[in-house]
C-alpha positions as CSV (number, residue, x, y, z in Angstrom):
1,X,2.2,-15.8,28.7
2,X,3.2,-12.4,27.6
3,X,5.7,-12.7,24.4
4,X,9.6,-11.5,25.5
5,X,11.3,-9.3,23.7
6,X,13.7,-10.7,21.1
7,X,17.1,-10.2,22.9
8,X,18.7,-9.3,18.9
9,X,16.0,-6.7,19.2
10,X,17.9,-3.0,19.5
11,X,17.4,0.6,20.2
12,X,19.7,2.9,18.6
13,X,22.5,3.8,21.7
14,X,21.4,1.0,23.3
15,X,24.3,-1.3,25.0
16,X,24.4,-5.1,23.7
17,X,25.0,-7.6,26.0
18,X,26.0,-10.4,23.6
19,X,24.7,-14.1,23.2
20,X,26.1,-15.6,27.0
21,X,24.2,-13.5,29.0
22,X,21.1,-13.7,27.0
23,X,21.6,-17.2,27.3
24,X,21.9,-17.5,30.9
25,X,19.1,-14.8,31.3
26,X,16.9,-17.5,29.3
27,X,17.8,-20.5,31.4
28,X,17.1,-18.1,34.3
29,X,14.0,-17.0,33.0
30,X,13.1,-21.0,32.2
31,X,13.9,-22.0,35.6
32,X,11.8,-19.5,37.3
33,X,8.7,-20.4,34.8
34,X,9.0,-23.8,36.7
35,X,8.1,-21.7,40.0
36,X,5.0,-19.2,38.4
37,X,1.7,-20.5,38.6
38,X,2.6,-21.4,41.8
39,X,0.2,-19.5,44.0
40,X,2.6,-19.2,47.3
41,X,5.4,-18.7,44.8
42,X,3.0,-16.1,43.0
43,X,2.4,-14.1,45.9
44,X,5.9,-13.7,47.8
45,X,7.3,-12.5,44.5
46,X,4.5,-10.6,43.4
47,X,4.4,-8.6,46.9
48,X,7.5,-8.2,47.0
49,X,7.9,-6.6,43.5
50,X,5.4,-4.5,45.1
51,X,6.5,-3.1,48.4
52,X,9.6,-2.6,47.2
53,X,8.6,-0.2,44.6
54,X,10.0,3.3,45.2
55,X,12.2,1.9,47.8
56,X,8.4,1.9,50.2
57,X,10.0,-1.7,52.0
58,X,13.2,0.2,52.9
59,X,11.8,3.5,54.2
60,X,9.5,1.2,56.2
61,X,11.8,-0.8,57.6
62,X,14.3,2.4,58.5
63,X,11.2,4.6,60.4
64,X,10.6,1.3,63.0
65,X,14.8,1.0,63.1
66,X,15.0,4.6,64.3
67,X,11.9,4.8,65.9
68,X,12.7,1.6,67.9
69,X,16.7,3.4,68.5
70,X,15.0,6.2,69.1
71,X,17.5,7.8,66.3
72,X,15.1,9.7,64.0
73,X,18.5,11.5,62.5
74,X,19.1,7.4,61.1
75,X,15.6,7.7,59.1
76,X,16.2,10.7,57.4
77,X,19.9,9.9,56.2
78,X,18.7,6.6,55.3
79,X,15.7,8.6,53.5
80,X,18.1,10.6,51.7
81,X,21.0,8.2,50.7
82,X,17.6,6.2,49.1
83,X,16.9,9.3,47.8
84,X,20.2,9.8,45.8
85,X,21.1,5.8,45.0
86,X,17.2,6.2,43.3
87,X,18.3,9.3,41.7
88,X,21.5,8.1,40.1
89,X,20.6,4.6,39.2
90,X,16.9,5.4,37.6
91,X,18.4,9.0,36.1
92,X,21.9,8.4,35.5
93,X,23.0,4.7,35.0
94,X,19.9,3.3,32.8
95,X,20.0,6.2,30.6
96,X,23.7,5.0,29.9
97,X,22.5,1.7,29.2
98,X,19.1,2.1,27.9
99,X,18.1,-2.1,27.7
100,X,14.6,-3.3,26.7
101,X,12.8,-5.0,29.1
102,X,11.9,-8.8,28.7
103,X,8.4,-7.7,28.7
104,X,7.0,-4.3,28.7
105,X,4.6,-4.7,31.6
106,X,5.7,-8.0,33.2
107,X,4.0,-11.5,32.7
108,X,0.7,-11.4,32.2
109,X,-0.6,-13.6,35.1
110,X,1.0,-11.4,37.4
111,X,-0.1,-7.8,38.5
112,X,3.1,-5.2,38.3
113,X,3.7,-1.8,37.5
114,X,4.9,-0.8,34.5
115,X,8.0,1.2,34.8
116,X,9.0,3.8,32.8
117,X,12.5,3.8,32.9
118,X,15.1,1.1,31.2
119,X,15.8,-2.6,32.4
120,X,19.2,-2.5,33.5
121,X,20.1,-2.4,36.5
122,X,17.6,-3.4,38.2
123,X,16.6,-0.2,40.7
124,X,14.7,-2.3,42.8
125,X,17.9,-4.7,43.2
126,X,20.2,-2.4,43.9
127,X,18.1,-0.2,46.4
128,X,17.5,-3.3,48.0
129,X,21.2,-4.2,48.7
130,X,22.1,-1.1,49.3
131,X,19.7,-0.5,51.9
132,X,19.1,-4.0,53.6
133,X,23.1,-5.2,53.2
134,X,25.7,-2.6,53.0
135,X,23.2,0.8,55.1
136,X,21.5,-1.2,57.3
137,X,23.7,-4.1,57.9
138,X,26.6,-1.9,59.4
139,X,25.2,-0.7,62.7
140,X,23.1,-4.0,63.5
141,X,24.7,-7.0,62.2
142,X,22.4,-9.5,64.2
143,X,19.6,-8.5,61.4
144,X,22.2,-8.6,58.6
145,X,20.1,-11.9,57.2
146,X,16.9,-10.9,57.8
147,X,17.9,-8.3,55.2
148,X,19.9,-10.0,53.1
149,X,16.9,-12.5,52.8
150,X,14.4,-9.8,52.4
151,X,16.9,-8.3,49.5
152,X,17.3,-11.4,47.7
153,X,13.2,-12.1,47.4
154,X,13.2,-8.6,46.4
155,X,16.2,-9.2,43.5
156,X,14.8,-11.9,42.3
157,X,11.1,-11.4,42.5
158,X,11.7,-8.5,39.5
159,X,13.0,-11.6,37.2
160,X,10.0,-13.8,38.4
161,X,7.5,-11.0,37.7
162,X,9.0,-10.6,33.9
163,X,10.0,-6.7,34.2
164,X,13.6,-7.4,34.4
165,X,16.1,-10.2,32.7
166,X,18.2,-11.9,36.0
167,X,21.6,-10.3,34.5
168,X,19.8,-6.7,35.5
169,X,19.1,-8.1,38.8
170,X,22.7,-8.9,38.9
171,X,23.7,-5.7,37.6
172,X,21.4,-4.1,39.9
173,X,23.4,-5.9,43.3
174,X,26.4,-4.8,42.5
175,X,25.6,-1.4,41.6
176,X,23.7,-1.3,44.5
177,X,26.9,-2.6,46.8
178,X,29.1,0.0,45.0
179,X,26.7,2.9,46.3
180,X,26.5,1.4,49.5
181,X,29.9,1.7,50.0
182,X,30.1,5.2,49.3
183,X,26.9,5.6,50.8
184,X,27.8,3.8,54.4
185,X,30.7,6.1,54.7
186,X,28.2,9.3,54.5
187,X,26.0,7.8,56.9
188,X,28.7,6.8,59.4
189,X,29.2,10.9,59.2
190,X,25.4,12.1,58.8
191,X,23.8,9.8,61.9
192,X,27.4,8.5,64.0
């Protein structure tokens, strides 16, 4: 098992979370050890770490929605408002936070890429809410929990693959939500 960072460990500017969330990162991070070796358990998260990266899930799943609505001006705002929530969480928010990740490239028996930006919050988590819950979810809420369930293996599979602690996953969700808000109110605008 690849060794976790100490979570006393510090970079200078680097926010501290403090003892109670490293704590309940850890029993996060034990109960999902319970799940890895699994190889079903293994695979969903490990996939879905993977088509999620750079937001590919979501711009997948938005060309068939407007393909199928016949509303290509929905694919490119959705495009775009990924575009910016990328651009603000992975340029603006992490440098303000600038926290180690558990592991630098993941747990070993699992196959991830290695990210280059810092842990929290989790990009993947937030693009995934804000895409599949608050963008998505407004115009078509019979599919609101097909996406909330595909945004919730997507959340969680970062802590399962090791490249993110559960709290950035959390953090990730509601920064995510916030940007959705805004970002729901552009595209109610951009593509009426």
């Amino acid at each position: 098992m690849t060794e976790a960072q100490p979570p006393s460990s510090t970079v200078p500017g680097q926010l501290q979370f403090g003892p109670l969330i490293d704590q309940l990162d850890e029993r996060a991070d034990a109960l999902l050890e319970l799940l890895r070796g699994h190889p079903m358990a293994d695979r969903l998260f490990t996939t879905a770490s993977h088509v999620a990266d750079f937001s590919m899930i979501w711009h997948a799943i938005g060309i068939a929605r407007g393909v199928a609505k016949g509303r290509p001006d929905q694919v490119i705002v959705l495009a775009a408002l990924l575009g910016a929530e990328s651009l603000i969480v992975n340029q603006g928010v992490k440098r303000l936070f600038r926290r180690e990740r558990p592991t630098t490239v993941g747990d070993e028996r699992l196959q991830v890429r290695q990210p280059s930006t810092s842990s929290f919050p989790s990009g993947h988590a937030s693009s995934a809410t804000f895409a599949a819950v608050i963008l998505m979810s407004w115009d078509d809420r019979r599919l609101g929990p097909v996406w909330l369930t595909i945004a919730a293996i997507v959340g969680i599979s970062r802590a399962y693959v090791r490249i993110h602690h559960a709290s950035d996953v959390v953090g990730g969700v509601v920064v995510g939500g916030l940007l959705g808000l805004v970002g729901r109110r552009l595209a109610r605008r951009l593509a009426p």
